[in-house]
Backbone as CSV, one residue per row, in Angstrom:
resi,resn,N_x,N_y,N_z,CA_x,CA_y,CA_z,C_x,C_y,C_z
1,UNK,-31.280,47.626,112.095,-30.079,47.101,112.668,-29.872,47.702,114.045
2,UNK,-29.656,46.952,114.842,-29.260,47.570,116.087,-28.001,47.813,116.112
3,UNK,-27.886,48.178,117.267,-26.579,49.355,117.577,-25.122,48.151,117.719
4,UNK,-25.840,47.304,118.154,-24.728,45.639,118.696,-24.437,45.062,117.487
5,UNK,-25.118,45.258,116.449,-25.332,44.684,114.932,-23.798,45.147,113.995
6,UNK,-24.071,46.521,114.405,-23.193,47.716,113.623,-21.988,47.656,114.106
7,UNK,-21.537,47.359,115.546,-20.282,47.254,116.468,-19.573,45.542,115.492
8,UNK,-20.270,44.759,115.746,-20.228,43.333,114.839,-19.420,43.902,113.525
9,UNK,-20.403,44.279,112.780,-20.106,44.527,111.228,-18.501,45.765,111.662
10,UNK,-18.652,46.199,112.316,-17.430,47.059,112.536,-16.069,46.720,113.050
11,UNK,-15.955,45.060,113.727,-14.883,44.260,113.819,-14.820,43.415,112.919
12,UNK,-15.766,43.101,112.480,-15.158,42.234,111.182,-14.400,42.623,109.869
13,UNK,-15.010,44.054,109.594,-14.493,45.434,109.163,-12.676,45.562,109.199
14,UNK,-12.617,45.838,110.740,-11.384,46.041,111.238,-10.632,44.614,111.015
15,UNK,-10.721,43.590,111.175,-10.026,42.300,111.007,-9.921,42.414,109.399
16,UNK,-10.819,42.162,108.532,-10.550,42.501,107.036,-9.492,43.107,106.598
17,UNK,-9.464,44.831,107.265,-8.557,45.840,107.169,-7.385,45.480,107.736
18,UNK,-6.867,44.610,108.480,-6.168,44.775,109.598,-4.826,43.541,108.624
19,UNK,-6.013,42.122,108.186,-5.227,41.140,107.303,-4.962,41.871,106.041
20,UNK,-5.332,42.934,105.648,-4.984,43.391,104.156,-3.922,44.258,104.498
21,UNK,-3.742,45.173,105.302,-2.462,45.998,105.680,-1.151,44.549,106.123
22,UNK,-1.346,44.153,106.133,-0.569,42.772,106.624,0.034,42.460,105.021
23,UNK,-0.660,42.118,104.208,-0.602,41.883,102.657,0.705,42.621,102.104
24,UNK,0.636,44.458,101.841,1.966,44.558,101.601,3.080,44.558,102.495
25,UNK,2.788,44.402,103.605,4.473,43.655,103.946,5.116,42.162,103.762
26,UNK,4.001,41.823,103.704,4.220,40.185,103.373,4.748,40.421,102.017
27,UNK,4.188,41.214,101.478,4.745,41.161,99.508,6.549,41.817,99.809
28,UNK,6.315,42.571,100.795,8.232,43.339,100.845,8.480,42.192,101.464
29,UNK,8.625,41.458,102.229,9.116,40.791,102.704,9.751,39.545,101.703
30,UNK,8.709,39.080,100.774,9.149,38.409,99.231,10.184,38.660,98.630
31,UNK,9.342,39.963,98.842,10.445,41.112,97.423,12.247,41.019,98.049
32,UNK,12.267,40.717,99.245,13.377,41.127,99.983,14.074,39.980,100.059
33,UNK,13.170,38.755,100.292,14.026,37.712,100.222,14.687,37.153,98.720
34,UNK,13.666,37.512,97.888,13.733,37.277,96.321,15.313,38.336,95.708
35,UNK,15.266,39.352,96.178,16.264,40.277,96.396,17.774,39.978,96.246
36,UNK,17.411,39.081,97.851,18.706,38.471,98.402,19.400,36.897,97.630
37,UNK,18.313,36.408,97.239,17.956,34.950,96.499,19.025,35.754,94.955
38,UNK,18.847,36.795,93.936,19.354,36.948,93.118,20.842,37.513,93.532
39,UNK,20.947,38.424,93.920,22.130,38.697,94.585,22.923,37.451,94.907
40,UNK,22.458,36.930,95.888,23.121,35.804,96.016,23.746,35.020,94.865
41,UNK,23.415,34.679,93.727,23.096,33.910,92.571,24.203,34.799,91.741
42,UNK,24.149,36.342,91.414,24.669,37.226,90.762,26.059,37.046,91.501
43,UNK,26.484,36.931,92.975,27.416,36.846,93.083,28.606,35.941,92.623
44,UNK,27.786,34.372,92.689,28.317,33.502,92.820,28.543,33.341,91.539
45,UNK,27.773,34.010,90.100,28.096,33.930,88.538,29.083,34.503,88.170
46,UNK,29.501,35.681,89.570,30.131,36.469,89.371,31.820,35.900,89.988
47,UNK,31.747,35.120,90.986,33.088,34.691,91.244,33.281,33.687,89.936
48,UNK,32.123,32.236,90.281,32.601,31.631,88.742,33.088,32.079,87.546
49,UNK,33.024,33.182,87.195,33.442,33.695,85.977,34.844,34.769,86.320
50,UNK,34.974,35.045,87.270,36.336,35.710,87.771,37.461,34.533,87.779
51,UNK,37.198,32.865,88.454,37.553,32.088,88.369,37.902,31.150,87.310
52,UNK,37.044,31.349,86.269,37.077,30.675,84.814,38.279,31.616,83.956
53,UNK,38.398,33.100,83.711,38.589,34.367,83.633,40.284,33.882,83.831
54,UNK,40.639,33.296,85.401,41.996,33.363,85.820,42.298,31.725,85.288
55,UNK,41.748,30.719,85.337,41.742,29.255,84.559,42.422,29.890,83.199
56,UNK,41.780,30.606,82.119,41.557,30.718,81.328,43.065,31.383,80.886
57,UNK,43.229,32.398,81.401,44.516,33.479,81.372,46.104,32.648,81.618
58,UNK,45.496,31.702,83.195,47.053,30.825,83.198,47.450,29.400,82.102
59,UNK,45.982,29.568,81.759,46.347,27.908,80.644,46.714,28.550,79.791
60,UNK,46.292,30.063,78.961,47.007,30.387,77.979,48.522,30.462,78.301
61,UNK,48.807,31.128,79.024,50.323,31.300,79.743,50.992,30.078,79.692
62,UNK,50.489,28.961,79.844,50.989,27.837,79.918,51.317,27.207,78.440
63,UNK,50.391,27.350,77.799,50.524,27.227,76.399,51.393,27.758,75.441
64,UNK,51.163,29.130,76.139,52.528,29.610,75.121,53.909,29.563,75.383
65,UNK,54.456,29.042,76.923,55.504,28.671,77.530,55.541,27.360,77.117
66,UNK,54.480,26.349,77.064,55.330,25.100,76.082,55.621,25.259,74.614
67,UNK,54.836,26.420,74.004,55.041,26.107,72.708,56.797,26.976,72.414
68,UNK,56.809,27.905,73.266,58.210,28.668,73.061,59.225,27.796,73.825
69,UNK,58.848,26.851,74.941,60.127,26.039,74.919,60.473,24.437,74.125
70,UNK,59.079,24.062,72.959,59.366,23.602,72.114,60.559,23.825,71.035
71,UNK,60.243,24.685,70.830,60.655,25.724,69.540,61.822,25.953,70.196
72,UNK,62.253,26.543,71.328,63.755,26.657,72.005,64.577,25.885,71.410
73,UNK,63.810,24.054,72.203,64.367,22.791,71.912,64.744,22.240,70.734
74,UNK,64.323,22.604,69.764,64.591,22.487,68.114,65.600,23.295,67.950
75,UNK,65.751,23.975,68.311,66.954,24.942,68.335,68.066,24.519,68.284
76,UNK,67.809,23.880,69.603,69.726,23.716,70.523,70.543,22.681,69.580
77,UNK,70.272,21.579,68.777,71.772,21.258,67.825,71.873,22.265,66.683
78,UNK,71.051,23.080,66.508,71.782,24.319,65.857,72.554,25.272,66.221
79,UNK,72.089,25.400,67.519,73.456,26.570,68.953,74.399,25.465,68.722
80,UNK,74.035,23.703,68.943,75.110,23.260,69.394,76.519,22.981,68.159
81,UNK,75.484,23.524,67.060,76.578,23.402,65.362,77.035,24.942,65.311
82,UNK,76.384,25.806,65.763,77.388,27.315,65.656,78.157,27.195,66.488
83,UNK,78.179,26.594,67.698,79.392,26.730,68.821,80.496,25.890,68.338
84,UNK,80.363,24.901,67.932,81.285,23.835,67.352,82.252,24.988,66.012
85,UNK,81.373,25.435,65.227,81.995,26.280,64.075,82.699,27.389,64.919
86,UNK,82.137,27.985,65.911,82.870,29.632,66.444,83.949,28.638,67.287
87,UNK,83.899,27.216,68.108,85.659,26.612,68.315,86.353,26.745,67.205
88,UNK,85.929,26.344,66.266,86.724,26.516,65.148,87.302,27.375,63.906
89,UNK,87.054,28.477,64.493,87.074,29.597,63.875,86.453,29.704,62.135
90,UNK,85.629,29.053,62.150,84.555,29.155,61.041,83.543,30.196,60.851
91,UNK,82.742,30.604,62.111,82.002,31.649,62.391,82.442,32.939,61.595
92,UNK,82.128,33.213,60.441,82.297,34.162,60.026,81.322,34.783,59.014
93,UNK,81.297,35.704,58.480,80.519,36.426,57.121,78.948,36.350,57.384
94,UNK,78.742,35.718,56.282,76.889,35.857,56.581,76.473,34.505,57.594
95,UNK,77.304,33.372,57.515,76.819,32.388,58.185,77.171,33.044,60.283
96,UNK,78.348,34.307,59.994,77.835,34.739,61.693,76.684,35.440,61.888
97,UNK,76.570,35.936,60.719,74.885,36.673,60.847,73.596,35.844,61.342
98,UNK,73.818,34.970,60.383,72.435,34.261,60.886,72.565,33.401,62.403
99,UNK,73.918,33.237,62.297,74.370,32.212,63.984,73.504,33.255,65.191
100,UNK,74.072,34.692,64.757,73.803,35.654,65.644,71.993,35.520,65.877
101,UNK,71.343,36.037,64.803,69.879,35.569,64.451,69.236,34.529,65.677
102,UNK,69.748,33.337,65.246,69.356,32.191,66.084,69.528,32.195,67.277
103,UNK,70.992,33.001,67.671,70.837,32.931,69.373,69.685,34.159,69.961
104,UNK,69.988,35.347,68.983,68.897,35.767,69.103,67.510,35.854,69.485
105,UNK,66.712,34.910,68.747,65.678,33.889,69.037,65.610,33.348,70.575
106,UNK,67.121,32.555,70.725,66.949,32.237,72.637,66.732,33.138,73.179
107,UNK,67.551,34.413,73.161,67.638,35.252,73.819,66.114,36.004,73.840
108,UNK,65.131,36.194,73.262,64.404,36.451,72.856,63.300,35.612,73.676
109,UNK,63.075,34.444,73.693,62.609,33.854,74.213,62.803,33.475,75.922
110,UNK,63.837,34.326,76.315,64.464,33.917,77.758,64.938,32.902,78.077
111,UNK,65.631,32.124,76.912,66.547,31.035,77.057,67.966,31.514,77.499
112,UNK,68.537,30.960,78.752,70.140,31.305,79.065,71.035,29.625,79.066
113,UNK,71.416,29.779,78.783,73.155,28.732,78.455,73.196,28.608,80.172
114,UNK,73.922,27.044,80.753,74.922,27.154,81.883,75.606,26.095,81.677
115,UNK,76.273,26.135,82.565,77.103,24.799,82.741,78.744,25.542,81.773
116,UNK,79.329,25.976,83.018,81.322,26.330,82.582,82.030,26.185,83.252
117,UNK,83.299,25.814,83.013,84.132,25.630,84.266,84.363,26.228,85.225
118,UNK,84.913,25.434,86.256,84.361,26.074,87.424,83.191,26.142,88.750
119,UNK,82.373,25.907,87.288,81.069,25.924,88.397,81.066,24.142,89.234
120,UNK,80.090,24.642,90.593,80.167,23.660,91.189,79.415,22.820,90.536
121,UNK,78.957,21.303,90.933,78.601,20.302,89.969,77.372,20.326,90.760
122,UNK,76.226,20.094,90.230,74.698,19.733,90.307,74.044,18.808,89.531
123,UNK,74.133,17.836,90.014,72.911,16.537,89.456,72.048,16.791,88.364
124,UNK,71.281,18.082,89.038,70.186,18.449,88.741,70.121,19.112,87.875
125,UNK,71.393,19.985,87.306,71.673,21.081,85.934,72.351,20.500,85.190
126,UNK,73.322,18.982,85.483,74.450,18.741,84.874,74.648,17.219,84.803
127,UNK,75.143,16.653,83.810,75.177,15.440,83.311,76.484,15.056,83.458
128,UNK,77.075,13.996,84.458,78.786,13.826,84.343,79.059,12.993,83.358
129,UNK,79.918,13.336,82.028,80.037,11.868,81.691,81.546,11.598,81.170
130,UNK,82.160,12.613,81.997,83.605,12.138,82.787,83.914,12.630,83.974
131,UNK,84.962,11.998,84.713,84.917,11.945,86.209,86.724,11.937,86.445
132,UNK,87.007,12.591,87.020,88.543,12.567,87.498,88.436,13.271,88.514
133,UNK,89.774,13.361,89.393,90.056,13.795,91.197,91.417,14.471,90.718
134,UNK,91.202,15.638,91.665,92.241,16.461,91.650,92.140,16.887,93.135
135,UNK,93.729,16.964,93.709,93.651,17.877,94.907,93.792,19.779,94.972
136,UNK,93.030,19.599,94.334,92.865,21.551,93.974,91.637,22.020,93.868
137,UNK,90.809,20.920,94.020,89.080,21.311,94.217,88.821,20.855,95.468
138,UNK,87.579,21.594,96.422,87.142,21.116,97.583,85.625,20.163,97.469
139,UNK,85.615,20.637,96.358,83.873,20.069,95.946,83.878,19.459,94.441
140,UNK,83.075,18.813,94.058,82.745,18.525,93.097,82.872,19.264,91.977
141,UNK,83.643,19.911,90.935,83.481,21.100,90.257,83.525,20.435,89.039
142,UNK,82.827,21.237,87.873,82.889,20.974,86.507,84.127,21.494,85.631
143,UNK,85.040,20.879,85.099,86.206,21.159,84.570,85.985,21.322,83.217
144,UNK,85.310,20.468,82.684,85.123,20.168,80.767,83.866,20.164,80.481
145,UNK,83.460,20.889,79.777,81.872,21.100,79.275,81.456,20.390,77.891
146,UNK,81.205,19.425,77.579,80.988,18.746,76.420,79.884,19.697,75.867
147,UNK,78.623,19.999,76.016,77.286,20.882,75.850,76.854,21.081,76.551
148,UNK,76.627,22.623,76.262,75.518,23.544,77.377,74.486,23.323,77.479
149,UNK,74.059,23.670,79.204,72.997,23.262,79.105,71.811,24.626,79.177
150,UNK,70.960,24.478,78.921,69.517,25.499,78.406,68.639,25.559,79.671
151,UNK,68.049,26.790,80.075,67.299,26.992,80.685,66.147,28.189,80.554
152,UNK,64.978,27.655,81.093,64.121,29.606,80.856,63.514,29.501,82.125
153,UNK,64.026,30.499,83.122,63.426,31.010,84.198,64.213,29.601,85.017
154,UNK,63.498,28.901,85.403,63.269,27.823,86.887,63.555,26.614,86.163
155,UNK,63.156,26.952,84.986,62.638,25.384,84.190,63.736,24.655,83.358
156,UNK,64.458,23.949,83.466,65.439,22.873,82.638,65.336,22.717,81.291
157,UNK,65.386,23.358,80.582,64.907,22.313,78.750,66.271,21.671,78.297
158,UNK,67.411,21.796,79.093,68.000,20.553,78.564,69.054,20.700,79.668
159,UNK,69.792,19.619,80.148,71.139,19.371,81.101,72.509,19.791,80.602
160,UNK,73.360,20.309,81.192,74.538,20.313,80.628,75.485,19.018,80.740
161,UNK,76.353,18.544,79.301,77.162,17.713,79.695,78.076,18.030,79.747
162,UNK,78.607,17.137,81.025,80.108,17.940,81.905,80.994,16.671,82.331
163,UNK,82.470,17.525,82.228,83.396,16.894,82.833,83.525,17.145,84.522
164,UNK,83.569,16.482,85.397,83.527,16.543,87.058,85.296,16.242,87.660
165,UNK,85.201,17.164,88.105,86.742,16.515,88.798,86.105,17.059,90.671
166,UNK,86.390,15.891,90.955,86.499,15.489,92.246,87.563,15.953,93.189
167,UNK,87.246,15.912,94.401,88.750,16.121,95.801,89.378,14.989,95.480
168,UNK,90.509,15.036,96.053,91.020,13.849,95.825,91.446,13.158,97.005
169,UNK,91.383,13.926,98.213,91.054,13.266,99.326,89.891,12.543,100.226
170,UNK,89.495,11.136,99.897,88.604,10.027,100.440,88.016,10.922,101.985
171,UNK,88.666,11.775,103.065,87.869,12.252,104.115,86.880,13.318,103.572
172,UNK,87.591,14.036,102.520,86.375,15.166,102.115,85.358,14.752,101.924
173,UNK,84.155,15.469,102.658,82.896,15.044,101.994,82.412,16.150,101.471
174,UNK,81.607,15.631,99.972,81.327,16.764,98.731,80.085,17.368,99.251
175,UNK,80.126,18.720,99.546,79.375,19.275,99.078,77.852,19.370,99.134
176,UNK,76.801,19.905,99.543,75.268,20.042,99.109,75.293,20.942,98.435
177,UNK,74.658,21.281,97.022,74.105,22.181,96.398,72.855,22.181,96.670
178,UNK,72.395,23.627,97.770,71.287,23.616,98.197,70.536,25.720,97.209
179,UNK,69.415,24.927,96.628,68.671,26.572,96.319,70.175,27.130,95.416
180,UNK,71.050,26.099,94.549,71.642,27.086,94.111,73.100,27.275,95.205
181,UNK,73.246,27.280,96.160,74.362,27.355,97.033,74.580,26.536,97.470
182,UNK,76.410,26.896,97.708,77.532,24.941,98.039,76.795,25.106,99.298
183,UNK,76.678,24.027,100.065,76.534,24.214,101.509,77.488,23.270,101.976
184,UNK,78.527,23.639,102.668,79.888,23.003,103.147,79.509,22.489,104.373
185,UNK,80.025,20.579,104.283,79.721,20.389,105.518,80.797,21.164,106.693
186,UNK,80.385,21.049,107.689,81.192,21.436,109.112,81.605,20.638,109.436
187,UNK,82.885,20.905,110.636,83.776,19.943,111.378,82.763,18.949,112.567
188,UNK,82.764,17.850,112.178,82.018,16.987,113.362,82.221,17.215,114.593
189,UNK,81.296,17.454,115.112,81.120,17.481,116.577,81.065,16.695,117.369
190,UNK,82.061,16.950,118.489,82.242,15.716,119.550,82.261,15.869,120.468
């Protein structure tokens, strides 16, 4: 072999060596993207299921808020037969025990009563189903409460029925019940 022979065999050598040192980085480079490829994947199993997790938690919540304001609702002509008995001074002995019991139960459940005289009148909490004018109210106010009405938290489970007495002056104008507050109109501007 000559000397030019051996230089030959000695770059081809080096090119061999040169593509095989090349080899494990190409394999990290896999490894790295493959890495990122699961991660990626792990994350996203990982929000889906944080997300399913909170689905899961508010539908129960939801569930058990209709089934306790079912059960409220079955209730109320039984509040509405102890209240009728305690007008009438019936409420007494073991039958106040158990009256007590049952409101209990609302109370228990975060059911509150509204609708009494006085209060201003709302559409939206209150059922008119009598109507008279007096000049001693400025707004719409509820005078006579036929039945209370039921609520838990925000939510309505039943209207109150009410007596409304009106201004009795035709310039007054009634009233906004806004968020819960009268909002009185102002003097027109001119």
């Amino acid at each position: 072999m000559s000397e030019h022979e051996h230089e030959i065999d000695m770059s081809g050598f080096d090119e061999a060596l040169a593509a095989s040192g090349d080899q494990p980085a190409a394999e990290a480079d896999d490894a790295t993207r493959q890495l990122a490829e699961r991660t990626e994947d792990l994350q996203r199993v990982t929000a889906e299921y944080a997300n399913y997790r909170r689905r899961v938690d508010r539908d129960r919540t939801l569930v058990v808020d209709q089934a306790a304001e079912r059960f409220a609702a079955q209730l109320f002509p039984v509040v509405d037969d102890i209240e009728r008995a305690r007008d009438h001074g019936d409420l007494t002995g073991a039958f106040k025990v158990v009256a007590d019991r049952v409101l209990g139960l609302l109370d228990g459940l975060g059911v509150v009563t509204f609708g009494v005289p006085g209060d201003p009148f709302d559409p939206a909490l209150h059922e008119a189903v009598l109507s008279d004018t007096s000049p001693e109210v400025t707004v719409p106010t509820i005078t006579t409460v036929l039945r209370p009405g039921f609520r838990r938290g925000d939510r309505v489970l039943r209207t109150a029925m009410v007596g409304v007495t009106e201004p009795e002056t035709p310039a007054a104008q009634p009233a906004a019940v806004v968020d819960g507050e009268i909002d009185q109109p102002g003097p027109a501007a001119g």
